[in-house]
N, C-alpha and C positions, 0 to 999 in steps of 0.2 A: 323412930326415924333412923338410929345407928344401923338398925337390925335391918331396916329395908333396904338402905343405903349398901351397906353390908351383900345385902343377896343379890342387886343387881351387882356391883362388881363381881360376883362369884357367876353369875350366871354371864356378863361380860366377858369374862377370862375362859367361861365353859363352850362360850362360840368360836374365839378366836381359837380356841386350840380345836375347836371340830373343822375350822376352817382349812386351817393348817396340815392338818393332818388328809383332810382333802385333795390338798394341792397337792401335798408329797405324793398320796397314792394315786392321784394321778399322771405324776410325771413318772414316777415308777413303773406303771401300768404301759406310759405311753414310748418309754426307754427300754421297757423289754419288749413289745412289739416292734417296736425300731431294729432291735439287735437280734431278732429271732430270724434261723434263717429259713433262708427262702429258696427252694430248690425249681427248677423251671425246665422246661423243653422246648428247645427252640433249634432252629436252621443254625449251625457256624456259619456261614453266608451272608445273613441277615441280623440285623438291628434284635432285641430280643427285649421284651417289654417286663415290667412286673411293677406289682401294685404297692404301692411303700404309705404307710400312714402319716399323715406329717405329725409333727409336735405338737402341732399347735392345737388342733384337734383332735383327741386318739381315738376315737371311739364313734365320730362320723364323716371325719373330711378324708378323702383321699386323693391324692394324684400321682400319676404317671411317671416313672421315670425313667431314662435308658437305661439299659444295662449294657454295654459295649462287650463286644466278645474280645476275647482276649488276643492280644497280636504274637505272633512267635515270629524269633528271631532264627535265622541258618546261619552258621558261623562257616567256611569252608576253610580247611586244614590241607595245608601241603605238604605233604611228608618225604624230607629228603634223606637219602641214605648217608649216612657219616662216610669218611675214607677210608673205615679199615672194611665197611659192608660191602664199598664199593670195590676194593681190591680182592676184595674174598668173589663177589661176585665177577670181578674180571678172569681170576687165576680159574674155577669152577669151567666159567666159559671156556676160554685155551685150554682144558680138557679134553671136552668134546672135541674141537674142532683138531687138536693134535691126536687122539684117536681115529678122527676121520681119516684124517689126513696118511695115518701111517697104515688105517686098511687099504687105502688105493694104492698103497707102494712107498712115500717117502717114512724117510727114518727120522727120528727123532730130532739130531742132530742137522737134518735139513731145514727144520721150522722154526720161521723166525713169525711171532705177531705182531703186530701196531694195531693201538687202539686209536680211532680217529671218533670225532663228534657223531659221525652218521656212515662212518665205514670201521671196518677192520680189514688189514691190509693181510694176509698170509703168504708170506713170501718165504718160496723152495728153493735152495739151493742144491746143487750137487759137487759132489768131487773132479768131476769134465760137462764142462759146457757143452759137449756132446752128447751126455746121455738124457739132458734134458728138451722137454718136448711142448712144444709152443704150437697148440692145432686151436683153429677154430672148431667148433661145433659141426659136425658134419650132417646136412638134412638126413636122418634114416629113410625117409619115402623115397631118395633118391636112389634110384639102382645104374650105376654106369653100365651094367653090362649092356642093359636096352638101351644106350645111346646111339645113335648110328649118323657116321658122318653123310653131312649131305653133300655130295659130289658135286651138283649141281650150282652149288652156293661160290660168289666169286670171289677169292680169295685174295690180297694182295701179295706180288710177287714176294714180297722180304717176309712175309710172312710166311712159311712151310707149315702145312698139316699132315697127318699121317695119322691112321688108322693105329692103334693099339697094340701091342700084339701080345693077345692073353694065354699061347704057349708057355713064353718066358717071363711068367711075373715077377715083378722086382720087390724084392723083400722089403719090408717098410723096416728101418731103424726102430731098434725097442727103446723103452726107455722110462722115465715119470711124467705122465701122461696129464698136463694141467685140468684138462677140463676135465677129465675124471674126476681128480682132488678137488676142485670148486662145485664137482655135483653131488659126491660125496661129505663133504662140508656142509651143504644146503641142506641135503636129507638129514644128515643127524641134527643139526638144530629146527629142523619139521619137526618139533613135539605138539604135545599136546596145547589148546590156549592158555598162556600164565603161567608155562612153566619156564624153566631158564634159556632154554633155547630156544623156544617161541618168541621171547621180548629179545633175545638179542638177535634174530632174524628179522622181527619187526622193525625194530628200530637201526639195523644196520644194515649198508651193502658189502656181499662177501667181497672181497677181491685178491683174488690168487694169483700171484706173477713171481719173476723169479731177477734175481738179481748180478748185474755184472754181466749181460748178456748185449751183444748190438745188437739193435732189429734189422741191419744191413748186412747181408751174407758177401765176405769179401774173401776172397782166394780161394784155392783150390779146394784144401782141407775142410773147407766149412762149408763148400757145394759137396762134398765127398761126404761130410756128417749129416748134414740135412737132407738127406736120397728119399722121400718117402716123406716128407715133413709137409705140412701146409706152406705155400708162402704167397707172397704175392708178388709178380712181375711185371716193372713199369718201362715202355719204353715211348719212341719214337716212331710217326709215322713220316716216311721219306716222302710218299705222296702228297701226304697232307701237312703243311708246315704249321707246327701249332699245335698238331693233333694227339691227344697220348694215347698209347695203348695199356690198358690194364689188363690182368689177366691174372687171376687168382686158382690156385691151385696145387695138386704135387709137384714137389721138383722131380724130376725123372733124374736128370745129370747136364752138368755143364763140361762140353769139350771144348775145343780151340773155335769153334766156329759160331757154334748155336748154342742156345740155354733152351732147355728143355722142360714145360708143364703141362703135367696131365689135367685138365679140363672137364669132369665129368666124363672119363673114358674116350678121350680122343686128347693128342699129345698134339701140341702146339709150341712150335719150334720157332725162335725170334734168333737172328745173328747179335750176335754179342757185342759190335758195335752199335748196333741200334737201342741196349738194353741199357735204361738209369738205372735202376738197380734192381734185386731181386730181395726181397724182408719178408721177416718173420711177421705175423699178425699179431696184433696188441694182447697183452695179457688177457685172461678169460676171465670174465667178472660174472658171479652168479647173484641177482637179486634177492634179497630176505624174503619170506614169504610175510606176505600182509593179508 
């Protein structure tokens, strides 16, 4: 009875540990199929499926589970230039634009810059308010010499016209020619895209003008300097009460009677009592290229 009593417990203990060892090797079994990986093909667009074993059955239950594709993040970065990049890049720029500046004629010592938020100001001085020269842009397709006055056209009396006369042409005043400097200014920063003179033409308006100057020509001596100059002349019409006269053009000369603009090749004579005044045209401002 010891001895039987005996073998079943032995043989007891011989199940529970086949049991045992059962179970481990199957959860072993069912933890490395769990962790084993699992590579797939699928749409990034789309949900993306794969087949996972569960625990609980390793070896005949399966089900489904998503696999979510993975999200990415964009971080956007704004990169600002510290103040010594941004000095270095101002001083580079007033390079250029003081090269430009001193091939169409002024000197060094003429060029003053301002940097402004969405302008840069380049302002010419000179040593006489005379030698400096304030013109608008004059159309090249225009040709005064094919202008021809129309005789027929009726004229009011205070106003005088008078035909040209291109025997004795009046010498135009030389001098630093603004709209030159503002066109030469524009071309040399026309570089390539991205390079320094590109972004500082894109992002700014040129503006070339000159300082200490009136835009009202008053006295003798300053209808005597401006002979040849663009200006513009505002008066009075006696007929029309109210009415102005505008007339844009060269000065020819002012004598004791009449102030005198040439017009696209015809000279147009106003008496000087009837004249508000005669000015200079607004500094030349050349746009950046965009």
């Amino acid at each position: 009875k010891r001895l039987s009593t005996n073998k079943k417990s032995i043989l007891s203990l011989s199940f529970c540990n086949v049991n045992r060892m059962r179970f481990t090797l199957a959860s072993l079994a069912s933890l490395y199929i769990c962790l084993a990986p699992v590579v797939i093909e699928a749409d990034s667009t789309q949900p993306a499926f794969v087949v996972i074993p569960t625990r609980r059955n390793a070896c005949n239950t399966f089900q489904k589970s998503i696999l979510k594709p993975k999200t990415t993040t964009t971080t956007t970065t704004t990169v600002r230039m510290s103040s010594n990049e941004n000095e270095e890049w101002k001083i580079q720029g007033e390079e250029i634009i003081k090269k430009a500046a001193m091939e169409a004629g002024a000197s060094p010592d003429q060029i003053t810059i301002s940097w402004k938020p969405t302008r840069v100001i380049v302002t010419v001085s000179g040593t006489q308010d005379k030698e400096l020269v304030l013109s608008a842009i004059d159309d090249e397709d225009d040709d005064d010499d094919n202008v021809i006055l129309d005789e027929e056209e009726d004229y009011d009396d205070d106003v005088l016209e008078e035909q040209e006369q291109n025997d004795n042409p009046k010498e135009e005043k030389e001098g630093l020619d603004i709209t030159s400097i503002a066109r030469a200014i524009n071309a040399a920063l026309d570089g390539e895209e991205g390079s320094l003179g590109w972004q500082i033409a894109f992002n700014h308006e040129i503006e070339v003008t000159t300082p200490g100057i009136s835009d009202i020509l008053e006295g003798s001596v300053m209808f005597e300097a401006y002979r040849g100059f663009d200006v513009i002349m505002q008066g009075v019409d006696p007929k029309k009460p109210g009415k102005k006269k505008v007339l844009e053009g060269k000065l020819v000369e002012r004598d004791d009677k009449f102030t005198k603009v040439n017009v696209k090749g015809r000279v147009v004579k106003m008496k000087n009592e009837d004249v508000e005044f005669v000015k200079l045209p607004k500094a030349k401002r050349e746009k950046g290229v965009r």
